[in-house]
C-alpha positions as CSV (number, residue, x, y, z in Angstrom):
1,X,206.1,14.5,41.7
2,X,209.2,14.8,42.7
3,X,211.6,11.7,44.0
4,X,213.2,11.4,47.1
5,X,216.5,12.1,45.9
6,X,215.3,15.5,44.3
7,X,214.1,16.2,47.5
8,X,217.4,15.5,49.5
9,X,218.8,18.1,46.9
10,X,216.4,20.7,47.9
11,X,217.1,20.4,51.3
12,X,220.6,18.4,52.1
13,X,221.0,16.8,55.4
14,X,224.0,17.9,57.8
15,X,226.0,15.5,55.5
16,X,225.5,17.0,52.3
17,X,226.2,20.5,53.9
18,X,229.4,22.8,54.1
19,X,231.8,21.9,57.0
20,X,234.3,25.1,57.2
21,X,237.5,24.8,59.6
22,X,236.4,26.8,62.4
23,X,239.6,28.9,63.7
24,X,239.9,28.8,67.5
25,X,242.2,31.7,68.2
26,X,241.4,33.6,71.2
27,X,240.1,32.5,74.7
28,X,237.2,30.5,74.4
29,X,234.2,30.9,76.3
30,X,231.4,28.4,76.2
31,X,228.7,30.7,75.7
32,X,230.5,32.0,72.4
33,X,230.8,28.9,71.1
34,X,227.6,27.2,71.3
35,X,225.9,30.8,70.0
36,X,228.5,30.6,67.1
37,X,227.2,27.0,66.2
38,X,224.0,28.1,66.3
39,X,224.9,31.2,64.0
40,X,226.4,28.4,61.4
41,X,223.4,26.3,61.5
42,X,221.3,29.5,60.5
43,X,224.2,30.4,57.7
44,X,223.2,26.2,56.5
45,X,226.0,24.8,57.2
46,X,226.1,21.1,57.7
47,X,228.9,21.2,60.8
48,X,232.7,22.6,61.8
49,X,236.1,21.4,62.1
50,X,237.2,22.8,65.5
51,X,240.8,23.9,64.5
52,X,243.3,25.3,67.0
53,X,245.3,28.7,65.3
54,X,248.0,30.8,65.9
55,X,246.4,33.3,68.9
56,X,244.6,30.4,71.2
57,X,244.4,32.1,74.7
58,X,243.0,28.5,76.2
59,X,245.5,26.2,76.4
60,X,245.9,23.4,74.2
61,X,244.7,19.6,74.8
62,X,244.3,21.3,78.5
63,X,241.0,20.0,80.9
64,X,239.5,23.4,79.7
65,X,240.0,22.8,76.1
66,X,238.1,19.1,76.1
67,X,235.4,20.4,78.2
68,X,234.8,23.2,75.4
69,X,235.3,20.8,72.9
70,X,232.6,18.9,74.6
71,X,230.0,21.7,74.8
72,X,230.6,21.9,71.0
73,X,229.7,18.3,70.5
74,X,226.9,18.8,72.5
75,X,225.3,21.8,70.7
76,X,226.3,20.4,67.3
77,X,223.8,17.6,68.5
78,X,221.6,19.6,69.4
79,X,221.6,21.7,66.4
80,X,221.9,18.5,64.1
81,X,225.3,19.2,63.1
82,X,228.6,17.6,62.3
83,X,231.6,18.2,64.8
84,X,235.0,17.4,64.0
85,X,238.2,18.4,65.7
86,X,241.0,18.9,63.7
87,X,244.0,16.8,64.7
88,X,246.5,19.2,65.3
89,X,247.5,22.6,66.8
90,X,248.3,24.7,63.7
91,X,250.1,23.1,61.1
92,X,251.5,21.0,60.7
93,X,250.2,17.8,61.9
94,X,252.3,15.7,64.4
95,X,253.8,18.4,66.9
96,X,250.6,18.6,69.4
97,X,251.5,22.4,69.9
98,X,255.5,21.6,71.0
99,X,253.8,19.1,73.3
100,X,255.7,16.0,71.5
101,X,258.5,17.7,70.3
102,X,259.8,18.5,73.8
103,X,260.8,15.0,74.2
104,X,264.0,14.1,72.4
105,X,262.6,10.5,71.7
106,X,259.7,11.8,69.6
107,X,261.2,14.3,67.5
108,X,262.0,14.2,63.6
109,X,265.2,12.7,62.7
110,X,267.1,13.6,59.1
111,X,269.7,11.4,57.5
112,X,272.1,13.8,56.3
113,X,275.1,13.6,53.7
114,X,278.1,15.6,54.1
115,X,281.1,15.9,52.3
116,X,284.2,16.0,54.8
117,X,287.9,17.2,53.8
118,X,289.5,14.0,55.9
119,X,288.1,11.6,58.7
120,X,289.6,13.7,61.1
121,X,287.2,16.4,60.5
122,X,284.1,14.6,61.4
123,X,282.7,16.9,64.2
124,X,282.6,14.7,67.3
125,X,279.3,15.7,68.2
126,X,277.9,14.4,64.9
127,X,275.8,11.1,65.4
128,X,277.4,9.1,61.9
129,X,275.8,6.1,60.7
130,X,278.2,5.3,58.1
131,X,281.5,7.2,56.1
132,X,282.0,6.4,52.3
133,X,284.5,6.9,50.0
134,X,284.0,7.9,46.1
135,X,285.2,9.5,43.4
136,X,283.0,12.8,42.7
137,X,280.8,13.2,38.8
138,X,278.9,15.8,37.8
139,X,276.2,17.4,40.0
140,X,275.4,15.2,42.7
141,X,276.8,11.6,41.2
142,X,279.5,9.7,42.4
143,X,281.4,6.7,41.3
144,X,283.8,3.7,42.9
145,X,281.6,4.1,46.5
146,X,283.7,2.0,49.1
147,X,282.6,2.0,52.9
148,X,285.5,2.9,55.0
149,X,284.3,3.3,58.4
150,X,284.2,0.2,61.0
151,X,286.7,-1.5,63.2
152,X,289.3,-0.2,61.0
153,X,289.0,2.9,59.6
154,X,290.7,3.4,55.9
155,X,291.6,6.9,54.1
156,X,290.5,7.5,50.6
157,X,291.9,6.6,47.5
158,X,293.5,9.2,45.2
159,X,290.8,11.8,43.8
160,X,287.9,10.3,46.3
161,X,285.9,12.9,48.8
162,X,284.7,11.2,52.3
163,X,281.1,11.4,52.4
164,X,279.3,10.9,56.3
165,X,276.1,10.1,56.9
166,X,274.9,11.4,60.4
167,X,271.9,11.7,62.2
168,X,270.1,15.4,62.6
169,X,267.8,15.3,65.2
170,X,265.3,18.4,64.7
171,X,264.9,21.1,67.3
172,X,261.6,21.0,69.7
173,X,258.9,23.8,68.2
174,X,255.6,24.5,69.1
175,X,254.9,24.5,64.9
């Protein structure tokens, strides 16, 4: 007699099953969808990840796109299924298909080091955090670091580079 586990094996529940990402790259009609659910659930697979890709006709996070996205949830009930949407348009996550990134406020920001011939030469559209003084090594060490931005701005010492750190604000992109 077999147990209830060994049963489970024979015939997993939708939680046991394969889950592929499901690539949403054309327009999306609701017909198609629930009729490809019902395709997976005949295949034996155990759900989907709804997962927006590079070719989506229907716009993104649009009133279309949740009521689709709700027909899916429906049918995956129906059909016992899992449904999961994927948190991102594309890869990679944060960037909402350019929806974020066309706000300034939301974008990535990069510290970035640069070494500078003289203060002078600091481009003035460069958003610097700090300027330091040192005496270059091998590769990317330096030695005798002194801060010489501020109030009063100094020069370096004999055989020290000016290193700036500024702020890089990344470009918007729909990626």
């Amino acid at each position: 007699m077999k147990t209830a586990l060994q049963k489970s094996f024979l015939n997993p529940t939708s939680a046991y099953r394969g889950k592929p990402f499901w690539a949403w790259n054309g327009k999306l009609e609701e017909g198609e969808l629930r009729s490809q659910i019902r395709t997976m659930r005949r295949m034996g697979l155990g759900g989907f990840f709804m997962h927006s890709r590079v070719g989506l006709a229907t716009p993104y996070l649009s009133r279309e796109w949740f009521d689709l996205v709700g027909a899916c949830i429906d049918e995956a009930r129906k059909q016992k299924m899992e449904a999961w949407l994927y948190d991102e348009d594309r890869w990679p996550s944060g960037a909402a298909g350019g929806l974020v990134t066309k706000n300034r406020q939301y974008r990535m920001r990069s510290l970035l080091s640069q070494k500078v011939p003289a203060l002078k030469a600091i481009p003035k559209d460069w958003k610097v955090v700090a300027v330091f003084a040192a005496t270059p090594g091998e590769g990317a060490v330096v030695r005798n670091v002194q801060r010489v931005d501020g109030p009063q701005p100094r020069t370096p010492g004999k055989g020290q580079a000016l290193y700036v750190f500024h702020e890089v604000l990344d470009r918007p992109s729909d990626w």
